[in-house]
C-alpha positions in Angstrom: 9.9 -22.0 7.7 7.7 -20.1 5.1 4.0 -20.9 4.8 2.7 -22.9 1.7 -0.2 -22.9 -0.8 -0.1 -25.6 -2.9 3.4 -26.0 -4.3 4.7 -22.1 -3.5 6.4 -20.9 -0.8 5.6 -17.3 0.4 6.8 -15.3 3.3 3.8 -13.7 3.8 0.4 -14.1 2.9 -1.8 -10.6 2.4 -5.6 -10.1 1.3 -6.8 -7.1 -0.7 -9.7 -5.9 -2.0 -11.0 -4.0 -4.7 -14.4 -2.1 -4.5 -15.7 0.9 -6.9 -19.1 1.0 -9.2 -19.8 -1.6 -11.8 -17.2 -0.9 -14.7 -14.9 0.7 -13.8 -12.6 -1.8 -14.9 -11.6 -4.0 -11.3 -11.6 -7.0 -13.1 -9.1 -5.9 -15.4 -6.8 -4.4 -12.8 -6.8 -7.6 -11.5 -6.3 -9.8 -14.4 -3.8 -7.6 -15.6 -1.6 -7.8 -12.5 -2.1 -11.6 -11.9 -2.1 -12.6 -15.6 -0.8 -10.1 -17.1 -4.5 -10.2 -19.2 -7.1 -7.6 -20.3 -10.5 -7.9 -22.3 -12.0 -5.6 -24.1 -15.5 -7.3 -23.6 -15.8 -8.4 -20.2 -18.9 -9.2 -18.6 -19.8 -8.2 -14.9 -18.5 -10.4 -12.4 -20.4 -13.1 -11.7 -19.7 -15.2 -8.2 -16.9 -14.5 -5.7 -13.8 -14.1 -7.6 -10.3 -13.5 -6.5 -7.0 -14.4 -7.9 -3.4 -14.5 -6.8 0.4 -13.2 -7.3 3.1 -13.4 -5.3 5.7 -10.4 -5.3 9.5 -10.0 -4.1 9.6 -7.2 -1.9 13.2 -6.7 0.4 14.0 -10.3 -0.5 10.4 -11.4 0.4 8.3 -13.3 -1.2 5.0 -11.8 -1.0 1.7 -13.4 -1.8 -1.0 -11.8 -2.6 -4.5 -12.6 -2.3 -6.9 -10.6 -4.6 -10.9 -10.5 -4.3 -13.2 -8.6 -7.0 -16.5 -7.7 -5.7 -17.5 -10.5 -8.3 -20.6 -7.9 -9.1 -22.3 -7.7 -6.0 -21.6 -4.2 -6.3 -24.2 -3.3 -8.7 -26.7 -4.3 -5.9 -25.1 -2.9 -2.6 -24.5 -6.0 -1.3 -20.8 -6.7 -0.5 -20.5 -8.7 2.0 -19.1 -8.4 5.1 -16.9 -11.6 4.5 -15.7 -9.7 1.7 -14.1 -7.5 3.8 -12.8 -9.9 6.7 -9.0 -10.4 6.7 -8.0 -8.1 4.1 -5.1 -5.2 5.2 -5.2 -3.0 1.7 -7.9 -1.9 -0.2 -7.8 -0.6 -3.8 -10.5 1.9 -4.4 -11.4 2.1 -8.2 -13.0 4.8 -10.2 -13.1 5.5 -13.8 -12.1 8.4 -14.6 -14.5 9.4 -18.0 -17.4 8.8 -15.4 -17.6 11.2 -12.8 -20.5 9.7 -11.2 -17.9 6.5 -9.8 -16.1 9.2 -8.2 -18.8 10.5 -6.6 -19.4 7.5 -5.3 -15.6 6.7 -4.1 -16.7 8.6 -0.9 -19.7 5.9 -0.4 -17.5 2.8 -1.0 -14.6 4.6 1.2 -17.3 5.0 3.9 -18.2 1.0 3.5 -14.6 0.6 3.6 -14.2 2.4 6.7 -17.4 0.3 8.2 -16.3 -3.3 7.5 -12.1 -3.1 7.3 -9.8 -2.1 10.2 -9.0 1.5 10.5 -5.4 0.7 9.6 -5.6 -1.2 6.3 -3.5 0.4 3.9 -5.8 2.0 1.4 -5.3 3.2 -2.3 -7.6 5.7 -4.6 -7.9 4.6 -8.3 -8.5 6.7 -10.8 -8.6 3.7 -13.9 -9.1 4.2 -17.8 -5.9 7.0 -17.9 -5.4 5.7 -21.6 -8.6 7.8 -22.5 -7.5 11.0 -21.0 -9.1 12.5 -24.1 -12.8 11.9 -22.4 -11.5 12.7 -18.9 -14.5 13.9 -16.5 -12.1 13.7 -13.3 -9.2 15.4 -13.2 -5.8 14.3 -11.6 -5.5 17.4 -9.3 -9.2 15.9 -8.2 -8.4 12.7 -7.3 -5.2 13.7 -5.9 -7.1 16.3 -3.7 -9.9 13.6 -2.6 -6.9 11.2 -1.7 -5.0 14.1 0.5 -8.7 14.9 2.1 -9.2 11.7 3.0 -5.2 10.0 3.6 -5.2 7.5 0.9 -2.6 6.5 -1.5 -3.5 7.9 -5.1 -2.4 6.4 -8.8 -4.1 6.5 -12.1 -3.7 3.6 -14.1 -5.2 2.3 -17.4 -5.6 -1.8 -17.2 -5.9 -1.5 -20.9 -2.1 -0.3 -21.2 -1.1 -1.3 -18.8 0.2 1.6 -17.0 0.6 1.6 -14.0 -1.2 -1.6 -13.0 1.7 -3.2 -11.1 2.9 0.1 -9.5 -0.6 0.2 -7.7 -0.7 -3.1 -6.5 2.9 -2.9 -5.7 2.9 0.3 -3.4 0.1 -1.2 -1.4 1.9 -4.4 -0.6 5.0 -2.9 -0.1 3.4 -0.1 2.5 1.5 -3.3 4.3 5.0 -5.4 4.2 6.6 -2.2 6.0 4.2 -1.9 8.7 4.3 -5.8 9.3 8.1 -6.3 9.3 8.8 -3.0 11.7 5.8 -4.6 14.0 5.4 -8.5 13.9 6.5 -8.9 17.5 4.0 -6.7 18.4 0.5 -7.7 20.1 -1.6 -4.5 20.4 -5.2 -4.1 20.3 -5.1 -1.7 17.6 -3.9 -4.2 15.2 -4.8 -6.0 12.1 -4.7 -10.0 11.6 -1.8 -10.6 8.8 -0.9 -14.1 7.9 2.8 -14.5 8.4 4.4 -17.4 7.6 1.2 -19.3 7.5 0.3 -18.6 11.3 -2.3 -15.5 12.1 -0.4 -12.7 13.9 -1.9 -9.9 15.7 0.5 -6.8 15.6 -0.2 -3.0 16.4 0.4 -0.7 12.9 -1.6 2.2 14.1 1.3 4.9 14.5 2.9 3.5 11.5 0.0 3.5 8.8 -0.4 7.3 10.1 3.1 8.1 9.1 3.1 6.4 5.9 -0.6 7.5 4.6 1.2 11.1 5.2 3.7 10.2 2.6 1.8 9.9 -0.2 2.5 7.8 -3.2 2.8 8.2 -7.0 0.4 9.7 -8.9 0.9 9.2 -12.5 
């Protein structure tokens, strides 16, 4: 029987995160993909914030759980309950600021710190609809990603573009490793909920092979 929340019925239930500097456009990203809404003016997150969608990936019904840093990141303190539970990651930069690049290594390090080693992780490079101002180029980020064996996309949360390929990829990537190992018990695992039960299962060999692959870049 599938797990419930509220009146919808999901397969699976998966928590990611998204981390990067203070406007770089997170919020967006994520109102975009949930709600299919952007605006123009919008304020620092204030307060723990995260939203929901639920996905059909192989004929299953995905849900996904998605927490904004809600602002905290202006002051360097995320949480480490921020962190708990989640198995992808969306690392956000903009890419007119090269400074939130520079600082993509620093959240990827906190990242590293507070997640298991085997969360599936994607590099953002956000704001591709004002390529005319770019300070980061693609063959940057994609280099930084390759360095470091993340997933790499541009998107623009403005456009559109993009947006639901990101989130996609990650949960698709996270649903592969889960369905090839939910009868697995290892200690190198990652807690997933599965049909509303917590399952331990081992996805260390398998996030190595699929990180290797890559993903899409524009």
């Amino acid at each position: 029987m599938a797990g419930y929340r509220g009146d919808e019925e999901y397969d699976y239930l998966f928590k990611l995160v998204l981390v990067g500097d203070s406007g770089v456009g997170k919020s967006n990203l994520l109102s975009r993909f949930t709600r299919d809404d952007f605006n123009l003016d919008s304020k620092s997150t204030i307060g723990v914030e995260f939203a929901t969608r639920s996905v059909n990936v192989n004929g299953k019904v995905i849900k996904a759980q998605i927490w904004d840093t809600a602002g905290q990141e202006r002051y360097r303190a995320v949480t480490s309950a921020y962190y708990r539970g989640a198995v992808g990651a969306l690392l956000v930069y903009d890419i007119t600021r090269h400074v939130t690049f520079e600082n993509a290594k620093q959240w990827l390090k906190e990242l590293r710190d507070h997640t298991d080693p085997n969360v599936v992780l994607m590099l953002v490079g956000n704001k591709s609809d004002l390529r005319h101002l770019v300070a980061v180029s693609t063959e940057d980020g994609k280099a930084f990603a390759e360095q470091e064996s993340l997933y790499f996309i541009e998107t623009s949360a403005l456009e559109s573009t993009n947006v639901e390929n990101a989130f996609t990829e990650v949960l698709t990537q996270i649903y592969q490793i889960v369905s090839k190992n939910a009868a697995g018990t290892g200690d190198d695992g990652v807690s997933v909920n599965i049909r509303g039960k917590g399952v331990r299962i081992n996805v260390r060999d398998d996030v190595s092979a699929v990180k290797k692959a890559g993903c899409c870049s524009s």
